[in-house]
C-alpha positions in Angstrom: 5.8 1.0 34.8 6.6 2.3 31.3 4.3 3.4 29.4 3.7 1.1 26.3 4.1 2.9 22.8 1.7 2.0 19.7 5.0 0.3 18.1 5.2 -2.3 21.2 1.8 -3.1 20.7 2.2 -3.8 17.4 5.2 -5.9 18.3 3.9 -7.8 21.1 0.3 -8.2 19.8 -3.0 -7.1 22.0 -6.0 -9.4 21.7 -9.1 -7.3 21.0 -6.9 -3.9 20.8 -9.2 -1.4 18.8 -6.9 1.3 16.7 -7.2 4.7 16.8 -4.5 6.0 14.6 -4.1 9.6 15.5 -4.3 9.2 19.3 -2.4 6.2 19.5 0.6 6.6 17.5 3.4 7.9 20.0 6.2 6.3 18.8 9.2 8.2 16.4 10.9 6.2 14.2 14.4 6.4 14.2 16.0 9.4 12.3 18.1 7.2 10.0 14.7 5.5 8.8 13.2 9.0 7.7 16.1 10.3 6.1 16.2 7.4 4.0 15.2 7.5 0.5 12.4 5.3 -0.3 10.5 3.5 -2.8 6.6 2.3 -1.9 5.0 -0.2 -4.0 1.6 -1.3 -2.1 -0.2 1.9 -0.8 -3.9 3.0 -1.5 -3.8 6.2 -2.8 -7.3 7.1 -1.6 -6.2 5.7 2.0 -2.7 7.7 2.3 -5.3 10.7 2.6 -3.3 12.6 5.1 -5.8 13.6 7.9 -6.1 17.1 7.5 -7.1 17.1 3.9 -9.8 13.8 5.0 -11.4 16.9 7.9 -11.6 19.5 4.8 -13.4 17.2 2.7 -15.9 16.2 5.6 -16.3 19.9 6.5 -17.1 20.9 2.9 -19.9 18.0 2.7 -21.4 19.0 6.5 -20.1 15.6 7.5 -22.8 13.8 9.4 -24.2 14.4 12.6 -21.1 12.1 14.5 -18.5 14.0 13.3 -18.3 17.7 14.4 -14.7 17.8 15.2 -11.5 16.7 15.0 -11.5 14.1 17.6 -14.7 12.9 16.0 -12.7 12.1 13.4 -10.1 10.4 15.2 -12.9 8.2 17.1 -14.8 7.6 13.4 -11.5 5.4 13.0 -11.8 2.6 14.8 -12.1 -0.4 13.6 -11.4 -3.9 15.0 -10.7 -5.9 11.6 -10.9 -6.5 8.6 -14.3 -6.1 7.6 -15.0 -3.2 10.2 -12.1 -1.7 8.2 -13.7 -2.2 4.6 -16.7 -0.5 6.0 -14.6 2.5 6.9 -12.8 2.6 3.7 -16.6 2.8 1.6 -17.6 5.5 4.5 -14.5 7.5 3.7 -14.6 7.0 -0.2 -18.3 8.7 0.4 -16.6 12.5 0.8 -15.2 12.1 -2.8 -18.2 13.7 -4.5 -16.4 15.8 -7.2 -13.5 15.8 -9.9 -11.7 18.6 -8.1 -11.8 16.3 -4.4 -9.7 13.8 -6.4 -7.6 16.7 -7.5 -7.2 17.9 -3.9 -6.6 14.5 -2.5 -4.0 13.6 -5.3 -1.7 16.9 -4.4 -2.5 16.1 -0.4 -1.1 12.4 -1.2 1.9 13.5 -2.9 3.0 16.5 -0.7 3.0 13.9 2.2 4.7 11.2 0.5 7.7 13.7 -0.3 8.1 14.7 3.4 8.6 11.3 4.4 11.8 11.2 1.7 9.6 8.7 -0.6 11.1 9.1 -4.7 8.9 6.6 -6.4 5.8 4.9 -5.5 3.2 2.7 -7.8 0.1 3.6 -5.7 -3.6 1.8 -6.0 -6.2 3.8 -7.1 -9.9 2.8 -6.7 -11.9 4.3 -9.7 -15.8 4.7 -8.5 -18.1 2.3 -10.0 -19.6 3.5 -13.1 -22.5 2.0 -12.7 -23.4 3.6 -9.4 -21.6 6.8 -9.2 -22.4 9.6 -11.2 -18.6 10.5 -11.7 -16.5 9.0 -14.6 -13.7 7.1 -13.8 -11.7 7.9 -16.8 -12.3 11.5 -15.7 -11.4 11.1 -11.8 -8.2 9.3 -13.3 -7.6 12.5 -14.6 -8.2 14.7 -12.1 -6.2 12.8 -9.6 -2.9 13.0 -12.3 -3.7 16.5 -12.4 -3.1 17.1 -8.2 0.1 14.5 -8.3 1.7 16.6 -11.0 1.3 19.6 -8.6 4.7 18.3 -6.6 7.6 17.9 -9.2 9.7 16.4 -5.9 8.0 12.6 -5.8 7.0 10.1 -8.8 3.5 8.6 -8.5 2.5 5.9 -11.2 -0.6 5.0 -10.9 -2.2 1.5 -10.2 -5.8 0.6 -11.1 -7.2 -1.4 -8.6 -10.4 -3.2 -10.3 -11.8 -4.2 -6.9 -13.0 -8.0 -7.3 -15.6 -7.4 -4.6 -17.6 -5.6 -7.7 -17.2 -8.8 -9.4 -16.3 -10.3 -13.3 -18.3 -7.9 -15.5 -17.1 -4.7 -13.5 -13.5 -5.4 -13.4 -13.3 -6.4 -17.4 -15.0 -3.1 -17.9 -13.4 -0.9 -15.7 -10.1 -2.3 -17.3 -11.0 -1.4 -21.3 -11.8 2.2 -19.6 -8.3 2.3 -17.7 -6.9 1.0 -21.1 -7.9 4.9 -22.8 -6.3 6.7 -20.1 -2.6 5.4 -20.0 -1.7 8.5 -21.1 -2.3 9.5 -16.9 0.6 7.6 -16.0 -1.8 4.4 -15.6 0.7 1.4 -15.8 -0.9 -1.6 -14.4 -3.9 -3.4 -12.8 -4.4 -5.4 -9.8 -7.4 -6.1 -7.4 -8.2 -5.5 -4.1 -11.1 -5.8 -1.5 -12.6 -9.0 0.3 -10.8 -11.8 -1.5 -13.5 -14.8 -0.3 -15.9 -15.6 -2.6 -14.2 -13.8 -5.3 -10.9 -15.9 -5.9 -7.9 -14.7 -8.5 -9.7 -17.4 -10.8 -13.0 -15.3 -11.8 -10.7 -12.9 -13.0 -8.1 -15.0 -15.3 -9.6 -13.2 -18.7 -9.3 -9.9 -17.2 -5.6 -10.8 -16.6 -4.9 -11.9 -20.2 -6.4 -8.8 -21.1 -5.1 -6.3 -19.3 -1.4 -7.9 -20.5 -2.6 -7.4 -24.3 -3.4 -3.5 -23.3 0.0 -3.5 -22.4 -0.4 -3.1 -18.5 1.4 -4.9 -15.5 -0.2 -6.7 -13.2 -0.6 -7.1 -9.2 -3.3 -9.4 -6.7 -3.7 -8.4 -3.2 -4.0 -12.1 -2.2 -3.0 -14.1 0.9 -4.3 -11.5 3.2 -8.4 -12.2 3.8 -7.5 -15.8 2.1 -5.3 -18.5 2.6 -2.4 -20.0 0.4 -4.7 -21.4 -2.4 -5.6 -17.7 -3.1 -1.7 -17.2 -3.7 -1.6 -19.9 -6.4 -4.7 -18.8 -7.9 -2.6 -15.3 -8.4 0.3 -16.9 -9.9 -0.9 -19.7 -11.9 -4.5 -18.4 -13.0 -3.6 -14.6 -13.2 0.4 -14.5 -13.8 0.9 -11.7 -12.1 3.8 -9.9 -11.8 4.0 -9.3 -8.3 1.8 -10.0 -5.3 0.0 -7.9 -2.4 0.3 -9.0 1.1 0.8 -12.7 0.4 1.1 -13.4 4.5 -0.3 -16.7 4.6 1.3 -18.1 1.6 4.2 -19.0 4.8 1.2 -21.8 5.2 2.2 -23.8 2.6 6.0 -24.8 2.3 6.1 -25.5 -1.2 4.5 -22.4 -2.1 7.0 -20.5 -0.3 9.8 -22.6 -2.5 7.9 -21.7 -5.7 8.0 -17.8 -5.4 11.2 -18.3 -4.2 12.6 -20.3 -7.3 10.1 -17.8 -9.7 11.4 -14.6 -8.2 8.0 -13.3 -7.8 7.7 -10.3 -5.9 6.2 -10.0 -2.1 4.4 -6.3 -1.7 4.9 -6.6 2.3 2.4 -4.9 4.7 3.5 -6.0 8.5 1.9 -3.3 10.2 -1.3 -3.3 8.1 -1.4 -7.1 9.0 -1.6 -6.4 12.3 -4.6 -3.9 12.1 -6.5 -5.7 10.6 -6.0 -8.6 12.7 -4.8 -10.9 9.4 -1.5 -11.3 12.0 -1.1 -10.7 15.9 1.9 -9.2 16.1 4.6 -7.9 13.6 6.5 -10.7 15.0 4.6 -13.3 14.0 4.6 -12.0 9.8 6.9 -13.9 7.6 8.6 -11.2 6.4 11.9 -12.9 7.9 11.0 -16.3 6.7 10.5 -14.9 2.9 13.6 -12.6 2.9 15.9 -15.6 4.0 13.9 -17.7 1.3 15.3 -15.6 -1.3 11.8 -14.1 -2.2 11.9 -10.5 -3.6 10.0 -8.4 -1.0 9.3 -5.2 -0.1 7.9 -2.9 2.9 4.4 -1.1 2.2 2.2 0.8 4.1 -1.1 -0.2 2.4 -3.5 2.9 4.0 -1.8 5.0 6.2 -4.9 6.9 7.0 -6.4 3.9 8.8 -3.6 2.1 10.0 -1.0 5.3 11.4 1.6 4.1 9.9 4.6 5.2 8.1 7.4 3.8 5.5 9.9 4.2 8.0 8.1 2.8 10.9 7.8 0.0 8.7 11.4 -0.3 8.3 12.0 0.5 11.9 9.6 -2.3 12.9 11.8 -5.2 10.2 14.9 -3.9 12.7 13.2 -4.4 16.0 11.4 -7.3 15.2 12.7 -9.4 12.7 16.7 -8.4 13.8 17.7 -6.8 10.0 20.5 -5.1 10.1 20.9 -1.8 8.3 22.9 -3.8 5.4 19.4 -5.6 5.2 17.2 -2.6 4.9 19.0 -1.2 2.5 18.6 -4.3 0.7 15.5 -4.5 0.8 14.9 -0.8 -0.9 17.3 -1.9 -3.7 14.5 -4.9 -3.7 11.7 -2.8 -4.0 13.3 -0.9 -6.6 14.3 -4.1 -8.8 10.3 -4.9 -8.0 8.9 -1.7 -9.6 8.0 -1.3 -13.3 10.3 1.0 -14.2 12.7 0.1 -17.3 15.6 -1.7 -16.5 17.7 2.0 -17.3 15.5 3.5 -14.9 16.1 1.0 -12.5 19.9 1.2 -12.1 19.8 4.9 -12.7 17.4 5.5 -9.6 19.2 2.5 -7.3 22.5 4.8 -8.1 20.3 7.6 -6.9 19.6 6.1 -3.6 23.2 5.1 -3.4 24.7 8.5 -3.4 22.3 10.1 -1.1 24.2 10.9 2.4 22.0 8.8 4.4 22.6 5.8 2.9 26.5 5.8 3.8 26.6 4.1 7.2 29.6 6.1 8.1 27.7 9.3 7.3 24.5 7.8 9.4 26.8 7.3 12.6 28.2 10.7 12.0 24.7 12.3 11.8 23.5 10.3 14.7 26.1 11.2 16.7 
């Protein structure tokens, strides 16, 4: 009997399956996908810390008394869903104790990103809470631009994510604070964590705010919560684009309305799956949206946790959902239209991607040959 691979599990869907990233993760995506140049719009920057660099932090700290070693580590990250994952995104965020972690973490993150052939990403960060943490968040901003700007091969803006789990007060703060530190390549606002009991509503001020401070906006929403959180984001909050957005396929007329609006879809299959929002890849509406006209692209969300990639994320949209390679590389001019680059920059960088040799499909049948 063959042996099944992490990617058909995440195709077929395993009820109770627990993840462990490193171990399970046996799978190589198909050359073409990594060759690829790519554009990511929905990653945590915090959770695309590549292993490695997670294992210095926790060594420099002493770790705790579970984690002596490497498989420790592996072990430490399992999780069965979506709130066993939250906890083990606030354990994690618990060995960033100093400016220069963020620093280190920043240049980790980037050097990573560029291996995998990704030019431009708009990546979440989470900024600690002021009123707990004894670091600045303007300061941490800071130090995180300063260990991005240590790879010149890979653009990083920078997305504050005002975490609606701290609630109203928090996030309008946190925001005027974000609003002094633009300068650090901070060009919009969104908010993540648990999305019941804190709906897109609470934060409709904050919104209208953050637009007069000249920032764009994003929601995760649609991933914890059903379709009502998706209006909430685009009536209450306007945003620009959206974060997960899986069970807005719930509602047909919702589906129409982003649709008709243009309003873009930052896709997270394999994340979906982790965190049990989803069974399988098959069952996420990324098929449905794309033939619905809706701009969407294919994000990672945290890498770290989940074992992902970009291009097993596009690998997984050809074996699951049948696109074609005309269709993937429609949906990377997609998730370049969906960035918030100038329109210039746009074409300019879609150009880019349209010279590079692996995007010729005669030149990917040569190479694969």
């Amino acid at each position: 009997m063959r042996r099944r691979t992490f990617l058909d599990l995440l195709v077929t869907g395993v009820a109770g399956y627990a993840v462990r990233p490193s171990i399970a993760v046996t799978a190589q995506p198909a050359a073409w996908h990594e060759r690829l140049p790519k554009v990511e719009l929905h990653l945590h920057l915090e959770g695309t810390i590549p292993k490695a660099t997670l294992w210095e932090l926790i060594t420099k700290y002493g770790g705790d008394a579970a984690i002596k070693t490497r498989e420790d580590l592996d072990r430490a990250l399992i999780y069965r869903d979506f709130g066993g994952f939250l906890k083990m995104w606030v354990w994690m965020i618990g060995y960033l104790r100093e400016y220069d972690d963020y620093a280190l973490i920043g240049e980790a993150v980037a050097r990573d990103l560029a291996r995998q052939n990704i030019w431009y990403v708009e990546g979440f960060f989470s900024p600690p809470d002021y009123r707990r943490s004894t670091l600045d968040p303007q300061r941490v901003t800071e130090a995180l631009r300063t260990g991005l700007n240590r790879v010149s091969s890979i653009e990083i803006a920078l997305v504050a994510d005002l975490v609606r789990d701290r609630g109203v007060d928090h996030a309008h703060n946190l925001l005027e604070r974000m609003g002094e530190v633009r300068k650090h390549g901070v060009i919009g606002i969104g908010i993540g964590g648990f999305e019941p009991g804190f709906p897109p509503e609470l934060f409709e001020a904050t919104y209208e705010r953050a637009r007069a401070l000249g920032f764009r906006t994003t929601a995760h929403a649609g991933e914890a919560a059903g379709a009502a959180s998706v209006w909430g984001a685009v009536r209450a909050l306007r945003v620009d684009r959206i974060g997960h957005a899986t069970r807005a396929a719930e509602d047909p007329e919702l589906v129409k309305h982003l649709a008709a609006r243009r309003i873009p879809l930052e896709l997270c299959p394999l994340s979906n799956v982790r965190t049990g929002v989803i069974k399988s890849v098959e069952a996420h509406p990324l098929r449905l949206y794309f033939d619905a006209g809706i701009p969407v692209s294919l994000n990672t969300d945290d890498p770290l946790f989940f074992g992902n990639s970009l291009a097993m994320e596009l690998e997984s949209a050809q074996r699951a959902h049948r696109f074609s390679r005309d269709e993937i590389r429609s949906l990377m001019l997609s998730s370049i239209e969906a960035t918030w680059l100038s329109a210039e920059r746009k074409k300019r960088l879609a150009a880019d991607f349209q010279r590079d040799p692996s995007w010729s499909e005669a030149v990917v049948q040569q190479q694969e040959r």
